[in-house]
C-alpha positions in Angstrom: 19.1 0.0 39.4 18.1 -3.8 40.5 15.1 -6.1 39.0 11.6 -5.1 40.3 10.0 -7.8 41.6 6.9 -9.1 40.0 5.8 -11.3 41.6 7.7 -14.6 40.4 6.6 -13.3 36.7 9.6 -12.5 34.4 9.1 -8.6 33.5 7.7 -7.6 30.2 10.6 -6.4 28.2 10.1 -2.8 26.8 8.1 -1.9 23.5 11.6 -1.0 21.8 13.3 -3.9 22.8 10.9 -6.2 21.4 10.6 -4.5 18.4 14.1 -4.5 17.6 14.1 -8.1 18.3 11.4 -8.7 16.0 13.6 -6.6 13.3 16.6 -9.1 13.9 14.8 -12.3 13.6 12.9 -10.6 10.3 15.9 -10.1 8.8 17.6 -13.0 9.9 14.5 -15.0 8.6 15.0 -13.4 5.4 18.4 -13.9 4.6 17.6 -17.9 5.5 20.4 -17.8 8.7 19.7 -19.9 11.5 20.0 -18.5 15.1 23.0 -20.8 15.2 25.3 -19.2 12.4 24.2 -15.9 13.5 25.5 -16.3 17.4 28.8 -17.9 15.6 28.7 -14.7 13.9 29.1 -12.6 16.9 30.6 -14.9 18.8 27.3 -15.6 21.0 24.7 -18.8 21.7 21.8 -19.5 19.5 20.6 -19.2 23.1 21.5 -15.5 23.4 19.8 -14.6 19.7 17.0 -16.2 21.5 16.7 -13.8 24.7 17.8 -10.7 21.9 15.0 -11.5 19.6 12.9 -12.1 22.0 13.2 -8.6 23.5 14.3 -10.2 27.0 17.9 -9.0 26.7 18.5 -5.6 25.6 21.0 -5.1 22.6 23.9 -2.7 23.7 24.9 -0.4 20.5 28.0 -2.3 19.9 26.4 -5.5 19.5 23.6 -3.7 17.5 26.2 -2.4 15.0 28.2 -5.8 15.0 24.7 -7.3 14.0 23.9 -4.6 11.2 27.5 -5.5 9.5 26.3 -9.0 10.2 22.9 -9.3 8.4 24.2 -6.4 6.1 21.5 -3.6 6.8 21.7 -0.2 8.9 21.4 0.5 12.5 18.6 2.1 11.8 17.0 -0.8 10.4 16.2 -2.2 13.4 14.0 0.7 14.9 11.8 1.3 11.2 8.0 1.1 11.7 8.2 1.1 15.4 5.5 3.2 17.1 5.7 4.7 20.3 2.4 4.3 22.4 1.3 7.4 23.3 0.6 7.0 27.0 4.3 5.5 27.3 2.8 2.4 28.8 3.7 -1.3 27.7 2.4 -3.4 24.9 0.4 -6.4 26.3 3.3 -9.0 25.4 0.7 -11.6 23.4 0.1 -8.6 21.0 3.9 -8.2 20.7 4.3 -11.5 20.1 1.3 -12.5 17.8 2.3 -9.7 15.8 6.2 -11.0 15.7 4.6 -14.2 14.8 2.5 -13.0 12.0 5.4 -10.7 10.5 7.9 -13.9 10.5 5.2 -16.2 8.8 4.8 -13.4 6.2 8.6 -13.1 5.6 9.0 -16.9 5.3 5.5 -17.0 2.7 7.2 -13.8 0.9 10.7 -16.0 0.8 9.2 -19.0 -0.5 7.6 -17.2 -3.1 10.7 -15.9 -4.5 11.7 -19.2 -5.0 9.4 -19.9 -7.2 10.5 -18.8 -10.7 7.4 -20.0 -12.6 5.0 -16.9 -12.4 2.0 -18.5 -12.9 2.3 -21.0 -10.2 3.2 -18.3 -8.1 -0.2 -16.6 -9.1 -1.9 -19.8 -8.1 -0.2 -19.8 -4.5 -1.4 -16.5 -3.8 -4.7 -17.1 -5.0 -5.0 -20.3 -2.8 -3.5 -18.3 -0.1 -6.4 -15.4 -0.8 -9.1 -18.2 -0.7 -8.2 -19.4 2.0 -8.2 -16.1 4.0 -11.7 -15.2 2.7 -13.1 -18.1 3.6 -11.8 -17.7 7.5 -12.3 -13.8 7.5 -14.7 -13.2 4.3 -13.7 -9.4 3.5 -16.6 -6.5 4.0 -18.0 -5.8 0.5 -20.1 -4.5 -1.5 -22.3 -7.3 -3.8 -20.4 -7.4 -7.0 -17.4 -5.8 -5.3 -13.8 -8.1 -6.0 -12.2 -9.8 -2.7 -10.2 -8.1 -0.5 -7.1 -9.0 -2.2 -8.6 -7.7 -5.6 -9.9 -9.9 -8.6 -8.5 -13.2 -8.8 -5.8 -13.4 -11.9 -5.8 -16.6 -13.9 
């Protein structure tokens, strides 16, 4: 089956595919591994880790086991929390991507804190980080009622 034309705009890639992209740079974002290493890894470019994280190539089920023995997690890793819409239509790519955006940011907050082995400056970082978020997006509460993120710890 060829490419559908579009247009001149590159298709969107499919629900799944970007979702298991988003689980590969996760979890390469985790374990601190450049795109670089990884396509040394598998014998790839940091170029092709792009496209695959990126959902615009599709990852055969060789090269999705190759990278579960690479970044040490199961197959099925990679398709965990997805959630099939049910008309079978297409995510709107900026949601998909916002959302891939937002969970990498949260890995790489969640990775710095577990470099930080004091426990109460960790505290503070959270706290600062809870400010910050109710001051953007103040939570809906009751009068009296703790933040969103619960009472603040000292």
């Amino acid at each position: 089956m060829g490419k559908r034309d579009f247009g001149g705009l590159a298709p969107t890639p499919h629900p799944v595919d970007a979702h298991v992209g988003a689980r590969l740079r996760a979890r390469r974002t985790v374990l601190g591994m450049s795109q670089e290493r990884l396509g040394e890894a598998l014998g790839l470019t940091f170029q092709q880790v792009q496209k695959y994280e990126r959902g615009t190539n599709r990852i055969s089920a060789s090269r999705l086991y190759e990278l579960s023995l690479v970044l040490d997690v199961p197959v099925g890793f990679f398709y965990e929390d997805y959630a099939p819409l049910a008309d079978a239509g297409r995510a709107a790519p900026a949601a998909g991507y916002a959302a891939a955006a937002l969970q990498r940011e949260a890995l790489e907050l969640m990775s710095v804190l577990q470099r930080i082995a004091d426990p109460e400056s960790r505290r503070k970082l959270l706290n600062l980080a809870a400010t910050i978020a109710d001051a953007y997006f103040p939570p809906e509460k009751a009068p009296g009622e703790p933040g969103a993120f619960g009472p603040r710890r000292k």
